[in-house]
LUMMARGU-874929 format. One record per residue (C-alpha): residue in one letter; chain; x, y, z. Coordinates in steps of 0.2 Angstrom, whole numbers, always signed. Each point is the difference from the previous one (the first is absolute). Example, Ala and Ser with C-alpha at 12.3 -4.5 7.8 and 13.67 -1.06 7.14 Angstrom:
! LUMMARGU-874929
PT   residu   chaine       u       v       w
PT        a        A     +62     -22     +39
PT        s        A      +6     +17      -3
END
This chain:
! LUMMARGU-874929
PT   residu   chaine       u       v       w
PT        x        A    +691    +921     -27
PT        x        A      +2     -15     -10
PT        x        A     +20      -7      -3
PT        x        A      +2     -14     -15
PT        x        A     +17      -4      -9
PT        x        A     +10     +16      +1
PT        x        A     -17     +11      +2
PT        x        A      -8     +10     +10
PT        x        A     -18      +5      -4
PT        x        A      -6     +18     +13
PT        x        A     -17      +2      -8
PT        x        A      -4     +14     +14
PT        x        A     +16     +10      -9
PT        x        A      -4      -6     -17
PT        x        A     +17      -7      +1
PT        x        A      +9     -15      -9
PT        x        A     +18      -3      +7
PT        x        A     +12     -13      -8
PT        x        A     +19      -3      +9
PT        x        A      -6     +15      +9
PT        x        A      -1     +11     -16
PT        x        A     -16      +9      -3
PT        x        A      -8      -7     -17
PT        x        A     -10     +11     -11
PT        x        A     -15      -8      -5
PT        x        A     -18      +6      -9
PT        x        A     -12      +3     +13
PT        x        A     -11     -12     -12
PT        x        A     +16     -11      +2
PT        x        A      -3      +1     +20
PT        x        A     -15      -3      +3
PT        x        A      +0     -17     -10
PT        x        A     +15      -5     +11
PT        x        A      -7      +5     +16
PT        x        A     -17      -9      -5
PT        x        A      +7     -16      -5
PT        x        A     +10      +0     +16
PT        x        A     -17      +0     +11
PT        x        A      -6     -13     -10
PT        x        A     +14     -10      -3
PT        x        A      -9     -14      +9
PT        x        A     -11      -3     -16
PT        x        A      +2      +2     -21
PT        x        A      -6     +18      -2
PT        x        A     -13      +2     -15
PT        x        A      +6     +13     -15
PT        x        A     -19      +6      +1
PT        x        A      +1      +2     +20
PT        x        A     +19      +9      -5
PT        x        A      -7     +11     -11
PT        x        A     -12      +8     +10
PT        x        A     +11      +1     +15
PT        x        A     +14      +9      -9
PT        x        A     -12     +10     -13
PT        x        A     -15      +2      +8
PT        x        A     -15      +2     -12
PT        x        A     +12      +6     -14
PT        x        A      +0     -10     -17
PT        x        A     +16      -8      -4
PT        x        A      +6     -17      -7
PT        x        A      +6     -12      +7
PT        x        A     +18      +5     -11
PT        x        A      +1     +13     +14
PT        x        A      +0     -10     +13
PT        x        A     +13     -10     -10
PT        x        A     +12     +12      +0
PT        x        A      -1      +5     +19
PT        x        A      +2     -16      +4
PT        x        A     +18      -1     -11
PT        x        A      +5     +17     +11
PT        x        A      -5      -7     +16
PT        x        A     +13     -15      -5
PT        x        A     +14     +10      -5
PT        x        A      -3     +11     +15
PT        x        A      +3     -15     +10
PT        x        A     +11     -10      -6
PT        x        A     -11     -12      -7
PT        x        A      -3      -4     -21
PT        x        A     -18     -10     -12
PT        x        A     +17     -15      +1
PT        x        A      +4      -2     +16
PT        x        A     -17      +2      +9
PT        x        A      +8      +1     +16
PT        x        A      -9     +14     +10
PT        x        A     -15      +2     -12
PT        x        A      -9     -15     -10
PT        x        A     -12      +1     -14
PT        x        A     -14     -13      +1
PT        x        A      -2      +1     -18
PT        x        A     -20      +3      -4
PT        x        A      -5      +5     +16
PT        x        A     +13     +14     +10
PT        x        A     +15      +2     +11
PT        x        A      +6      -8     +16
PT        x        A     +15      +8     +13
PT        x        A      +7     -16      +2
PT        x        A     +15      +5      +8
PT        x        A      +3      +0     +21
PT        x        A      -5     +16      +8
PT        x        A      +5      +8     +17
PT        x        A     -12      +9      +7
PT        x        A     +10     +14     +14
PT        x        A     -15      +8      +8
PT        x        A     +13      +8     +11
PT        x        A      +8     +12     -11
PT        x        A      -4     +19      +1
PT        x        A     -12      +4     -13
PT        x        A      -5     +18      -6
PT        x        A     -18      +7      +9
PT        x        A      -6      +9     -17
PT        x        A     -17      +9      +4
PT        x        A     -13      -3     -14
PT        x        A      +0     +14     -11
PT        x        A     -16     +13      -7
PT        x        A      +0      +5     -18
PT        x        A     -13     +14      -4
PT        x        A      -5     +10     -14
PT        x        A      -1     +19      -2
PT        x        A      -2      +9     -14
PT        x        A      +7     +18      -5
PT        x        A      -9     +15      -6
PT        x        A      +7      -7     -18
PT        x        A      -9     -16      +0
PT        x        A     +18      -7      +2
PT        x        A      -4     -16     +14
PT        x        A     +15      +0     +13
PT        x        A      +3     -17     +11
PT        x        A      +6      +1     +17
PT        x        A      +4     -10     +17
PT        x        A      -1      -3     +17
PT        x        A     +10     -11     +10
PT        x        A      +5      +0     +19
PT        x        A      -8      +8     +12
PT        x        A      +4     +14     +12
PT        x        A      +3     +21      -4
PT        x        A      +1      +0     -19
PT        x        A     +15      +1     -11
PT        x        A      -3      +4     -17
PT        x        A     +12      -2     -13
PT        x        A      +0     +10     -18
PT        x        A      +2     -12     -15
PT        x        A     +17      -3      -9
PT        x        A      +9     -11     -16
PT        x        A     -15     -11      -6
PT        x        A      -8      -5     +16
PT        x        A     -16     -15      +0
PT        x        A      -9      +2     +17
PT        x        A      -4     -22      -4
PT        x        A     +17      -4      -8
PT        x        A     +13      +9     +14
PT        x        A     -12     -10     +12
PT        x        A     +10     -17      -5
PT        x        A     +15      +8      -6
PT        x        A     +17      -3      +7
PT        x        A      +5     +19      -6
PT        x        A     -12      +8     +11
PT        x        A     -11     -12     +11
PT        x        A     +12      +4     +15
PT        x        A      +0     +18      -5
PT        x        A     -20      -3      +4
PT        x        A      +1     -11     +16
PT        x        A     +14     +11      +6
PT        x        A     -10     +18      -2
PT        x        A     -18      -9      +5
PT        x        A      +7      -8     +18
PT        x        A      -5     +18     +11
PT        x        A     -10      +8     -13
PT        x        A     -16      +0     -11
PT        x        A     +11      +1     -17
PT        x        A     -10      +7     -12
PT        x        A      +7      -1     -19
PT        x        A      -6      +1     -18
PT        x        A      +5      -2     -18
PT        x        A      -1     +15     -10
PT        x        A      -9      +3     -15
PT        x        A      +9     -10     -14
PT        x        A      +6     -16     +11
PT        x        A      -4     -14      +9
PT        x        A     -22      -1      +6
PT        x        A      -1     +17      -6
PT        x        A      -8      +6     -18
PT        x        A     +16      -2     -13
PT        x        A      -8      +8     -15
PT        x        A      +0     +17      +6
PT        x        A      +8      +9     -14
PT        x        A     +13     +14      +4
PT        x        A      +4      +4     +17
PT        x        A     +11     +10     +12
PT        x        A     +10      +1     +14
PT        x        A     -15     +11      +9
PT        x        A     -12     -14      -4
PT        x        A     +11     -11     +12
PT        x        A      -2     +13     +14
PT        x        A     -21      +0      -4
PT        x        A      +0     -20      +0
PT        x        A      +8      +3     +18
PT        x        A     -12     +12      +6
PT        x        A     -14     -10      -7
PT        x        A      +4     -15     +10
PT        x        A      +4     +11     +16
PT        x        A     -16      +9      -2
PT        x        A     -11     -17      -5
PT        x        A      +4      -7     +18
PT        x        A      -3     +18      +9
PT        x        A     +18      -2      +6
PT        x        A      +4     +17     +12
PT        x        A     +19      +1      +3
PT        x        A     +14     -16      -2
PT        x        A     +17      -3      -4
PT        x        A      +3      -1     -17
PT        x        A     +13     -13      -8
PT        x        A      +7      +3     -20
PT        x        A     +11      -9      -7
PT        x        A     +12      +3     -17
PT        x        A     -11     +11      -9
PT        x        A     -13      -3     +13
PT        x        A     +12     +13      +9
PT        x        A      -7     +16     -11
PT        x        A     -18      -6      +2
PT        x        A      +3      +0     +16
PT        x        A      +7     +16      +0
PT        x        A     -13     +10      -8
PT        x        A     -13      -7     +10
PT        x        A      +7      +6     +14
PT        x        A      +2     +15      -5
PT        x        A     -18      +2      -8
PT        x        A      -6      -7     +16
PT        x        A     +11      +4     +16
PT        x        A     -12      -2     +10
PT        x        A      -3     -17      -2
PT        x        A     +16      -7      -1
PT        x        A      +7      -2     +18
PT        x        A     +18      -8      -5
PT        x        A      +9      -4     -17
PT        x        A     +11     -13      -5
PT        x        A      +8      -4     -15
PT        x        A     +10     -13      -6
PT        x        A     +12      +0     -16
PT        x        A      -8     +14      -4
PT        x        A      +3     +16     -12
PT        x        A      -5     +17      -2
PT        x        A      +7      +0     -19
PT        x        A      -2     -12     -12
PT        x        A     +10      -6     -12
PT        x        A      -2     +13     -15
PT        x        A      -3     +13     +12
PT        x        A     +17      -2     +12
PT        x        A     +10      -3     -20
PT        x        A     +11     +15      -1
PT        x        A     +14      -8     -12
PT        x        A      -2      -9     -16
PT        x        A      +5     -19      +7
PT        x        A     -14      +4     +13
PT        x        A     -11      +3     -14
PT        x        A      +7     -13     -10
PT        x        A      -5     -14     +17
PT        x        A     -17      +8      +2
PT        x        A      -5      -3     -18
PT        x        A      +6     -18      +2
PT        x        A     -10      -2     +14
PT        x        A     -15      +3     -12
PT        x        A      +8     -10     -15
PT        x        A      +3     -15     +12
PT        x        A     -19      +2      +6
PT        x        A      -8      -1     -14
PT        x        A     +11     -13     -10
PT        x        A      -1     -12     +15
PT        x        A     -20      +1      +4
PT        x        A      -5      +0     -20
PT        x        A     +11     -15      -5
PT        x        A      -4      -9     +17
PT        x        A     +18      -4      +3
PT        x        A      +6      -3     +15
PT        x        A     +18      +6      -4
PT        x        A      -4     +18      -1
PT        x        A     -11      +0     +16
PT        x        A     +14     -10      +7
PT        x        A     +11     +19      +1
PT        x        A     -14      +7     +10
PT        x        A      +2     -15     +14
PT        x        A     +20      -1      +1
PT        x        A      -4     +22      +4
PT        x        A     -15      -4     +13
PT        x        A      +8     -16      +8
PT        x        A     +20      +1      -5
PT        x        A      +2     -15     +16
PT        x        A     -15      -8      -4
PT        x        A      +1     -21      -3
PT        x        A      -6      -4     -20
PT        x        A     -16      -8     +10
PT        x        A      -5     +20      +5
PT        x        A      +5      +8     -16
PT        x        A     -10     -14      -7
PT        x        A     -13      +5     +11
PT        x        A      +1     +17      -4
PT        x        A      +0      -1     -18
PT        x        A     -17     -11      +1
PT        x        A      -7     +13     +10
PT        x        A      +3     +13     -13
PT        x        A      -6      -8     -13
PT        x        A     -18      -3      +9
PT        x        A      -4     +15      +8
PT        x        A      -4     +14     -16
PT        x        A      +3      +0     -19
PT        x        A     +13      +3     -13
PT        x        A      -6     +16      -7
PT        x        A      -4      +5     +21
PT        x        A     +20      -3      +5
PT        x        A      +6     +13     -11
PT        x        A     -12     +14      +5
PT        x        A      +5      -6     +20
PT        x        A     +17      +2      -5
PT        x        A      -2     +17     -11
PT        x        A      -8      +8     +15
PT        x        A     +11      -7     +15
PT        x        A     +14      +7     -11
PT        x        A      -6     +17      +1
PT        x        A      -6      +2     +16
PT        x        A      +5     +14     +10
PT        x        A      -5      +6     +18
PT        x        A     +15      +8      +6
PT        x        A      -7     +17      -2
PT        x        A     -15      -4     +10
PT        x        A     +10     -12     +14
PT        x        A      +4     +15     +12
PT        x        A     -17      +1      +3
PT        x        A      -4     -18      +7
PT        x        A      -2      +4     +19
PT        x        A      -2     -17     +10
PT        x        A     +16      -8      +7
PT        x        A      +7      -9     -13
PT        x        A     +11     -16      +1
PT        x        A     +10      -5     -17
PT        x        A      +8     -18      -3
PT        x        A     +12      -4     -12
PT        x        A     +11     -15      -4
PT        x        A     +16      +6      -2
PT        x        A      +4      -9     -15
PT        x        A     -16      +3     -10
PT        x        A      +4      -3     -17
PT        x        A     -19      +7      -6
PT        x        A      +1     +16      +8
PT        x        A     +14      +5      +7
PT        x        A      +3      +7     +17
PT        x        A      +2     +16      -6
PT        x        A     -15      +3      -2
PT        x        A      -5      -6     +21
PT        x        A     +12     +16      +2
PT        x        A     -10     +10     -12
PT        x        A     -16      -4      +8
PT        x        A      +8      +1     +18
PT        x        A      +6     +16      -6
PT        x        A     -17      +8      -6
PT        x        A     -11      -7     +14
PT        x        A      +0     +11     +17
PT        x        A      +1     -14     +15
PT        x        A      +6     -13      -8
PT        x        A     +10     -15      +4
PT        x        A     +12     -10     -12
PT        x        A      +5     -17      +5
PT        x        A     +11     -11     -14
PT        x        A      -3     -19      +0
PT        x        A     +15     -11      -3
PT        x        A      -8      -7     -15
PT        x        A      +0      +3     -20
PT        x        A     -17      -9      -3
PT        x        A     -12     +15      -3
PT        x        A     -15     -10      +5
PT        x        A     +11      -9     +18
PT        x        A      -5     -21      -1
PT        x        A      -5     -10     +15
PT        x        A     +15      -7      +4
PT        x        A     +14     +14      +0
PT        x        A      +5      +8     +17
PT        x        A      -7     +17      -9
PT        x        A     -19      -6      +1
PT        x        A      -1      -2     +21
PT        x        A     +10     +19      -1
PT        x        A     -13      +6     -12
PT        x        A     -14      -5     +14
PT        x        A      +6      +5     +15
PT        x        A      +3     +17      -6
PT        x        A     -16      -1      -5
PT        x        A     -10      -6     +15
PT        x        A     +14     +14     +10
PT        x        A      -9     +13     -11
PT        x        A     -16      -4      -1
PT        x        A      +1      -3     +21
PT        x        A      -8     -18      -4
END
């Protein structure tokens, strides 16, 4: 880990810390810091920065500008003052300010991840990955995943590393998001549960544990119930059987579902950041600004405008409670107690409809749990007590 100033750079957890608070930054934005820092003992050349950060990518060197601006607010550092970053003015940047360098420190052991390809009998191309090693675990896609962007992101890289340390995790985006095909057209909640089987089937996978979580939850489901006898163990987490249309029995339910939709597609076609803002103070109500940040940016990358509101159209009508009683593995449901996204209601429903299941409430109201509150070690060690990892 590198210390400077009131940072501290963890490039292993993608991490930028300043007075001990976790700093959003770009993963563009990172990787500039983290390469001037290794090279800080020279002026680094805008060409030899450009293709660091953007590969073989075509961009101008106004790009780079800009990074270079966030990297010094991020920091504490300003084009005035020059006190951590200098521009050598024709030629490129130096990191001119004193660096620790803690060797020491615990760093996170991420195992390199595999992205493939397989493609449905549609034509519709599906991504997925695999990371870890061990039996495999393999979890249903939810909200907006990227297999490439979660890898860095502080939303879900622990969620990774946490699920990959005793297992072969295998995950995908679905068709619409991330790696996978985006202009698919219409699709439906049963296409989800194809995309699943198509992954499963592609790596000739015979019986595992089967993770979902949110709306990943009734994927999950109905795979498990199209194919008991694969899935040896269930687990769902801020799951729901009902979405919202279809649990709406009064006309202020109604009213909230519809908003849902309105917020949606208002907030992804106008690109503004206000309305996508609703959707992270609901997924991460404790959250620091840095993680709705975060969580926002990761939103915006991972599908298009027009693809957020059929997402949002079909997990809002999603309904698995008639076919829930059928799932037959043991079942393990965890919940944060105070989830404002999906409310724990519906962990009661679910525990309600699936024969030997178990319900455990987290003391939490983030409905995806961060790295750092108490919820998170909880989440894993009923997990691993579950799995029998």
């Amino acid at each position: 880990m590198y210390e400077f100033e009131d940072c501290v750079v963890d490039p292993q957890r993608f991490e930028l810390r300043r007075r001990g608070e976790p700093v959003h930054v770009e993963p563009q934005v990172f990787a500039l810091l983290t390469h001037l820092i290794r090279h800080r003992d020279r002026v680094v050349g805008k060409t030899e920065l450009l293709d660091s950060v953007w590969g073989y990518r075509h961009v101008s060197e106004s790009a780079l500008t800009s990074r270079v601006k966030a990297l010094r607010r991020a920091i504490g550092d300003s084009g005035e003052r020059q006190r951590i970053v200098a521009t050598v003015h024709g030629v490129g940047y130096r990191f001119v300010a004193d660096v620790r360098e803690n060797g020491a420190a615990p760093l996170r052991v991420r195992a390199p991840q595999q992205i493939r390809y397989c493609r449905s009998p549609d034509g519709v191309r599906v991504a997925y990955a695999l990371s870890g090693c061990g039996p495999p675990l393999v979890k249903a896609a939810n909200w907006l995943t990227h297999l490439d962007l979660e890898w860095a992101s502080p939303i879900w890289a622990h969620w990774l590393d946490g699920l990959a340390r005793r297992h072969t995790l295998v995950r995908y985006d679905e068709r619409g998001c991330g790696l996978s095909d985006w202009d698919i057209g219409e699709f439906r909640f049963d296409d989800w549960v194809d995309d699943l089987e198509l992954v499963v089937d592609g790596l000739g996978l015979e019986r595992f544990p089967l993770l979902g979580i949110s709306q990943g939850g009734a994927v999950a489901i109905a795979y498990a119930v199209r194919h008991p006898e694969r899935v040896s163990r269930l687990v769902l987490a801020g799951a729901y059987s009902r979405g919202r249309f279809a649990r709406a029995t009064t006309p202020e339910e109604k009213e909230e579902a519809e908003l849902d939709l309105v917020l949606g597609r208002i907030g992804w076609r106008h690109d503004d950041p206000t309305f996508r803002q609703v959707f992270a103070g609901q997924f991460l109500p404790d959250a620091t600004r840095e993680l709705w940040d975060a969580f926002n940016d990761l939103q915006r990358a991972t599908t298009s405008n027009d693809n957020v509101v059929r997402f949002l159209n079909v997990f809002a009508h999603i309904d698995v409670s008639a076919i829930a009683p059928s799932v037959r593995c043991p079942t393990l449901i965890l919940h944060s107690r105070g989830d404002l996204r999906v409310p724990k209601a519906q962990a009661q429903e679910l525990a309600a409809l699936i024969p030997d299941s178990r319900l455990c409430f987290l003391d939490s109201r983030n409905h995806v749990l961060t790295e750092q509150e108490p919820a998170w070690p909880e989440f894993l060690a009923e997990l691993d007590s579950f799995l029998g990892s």
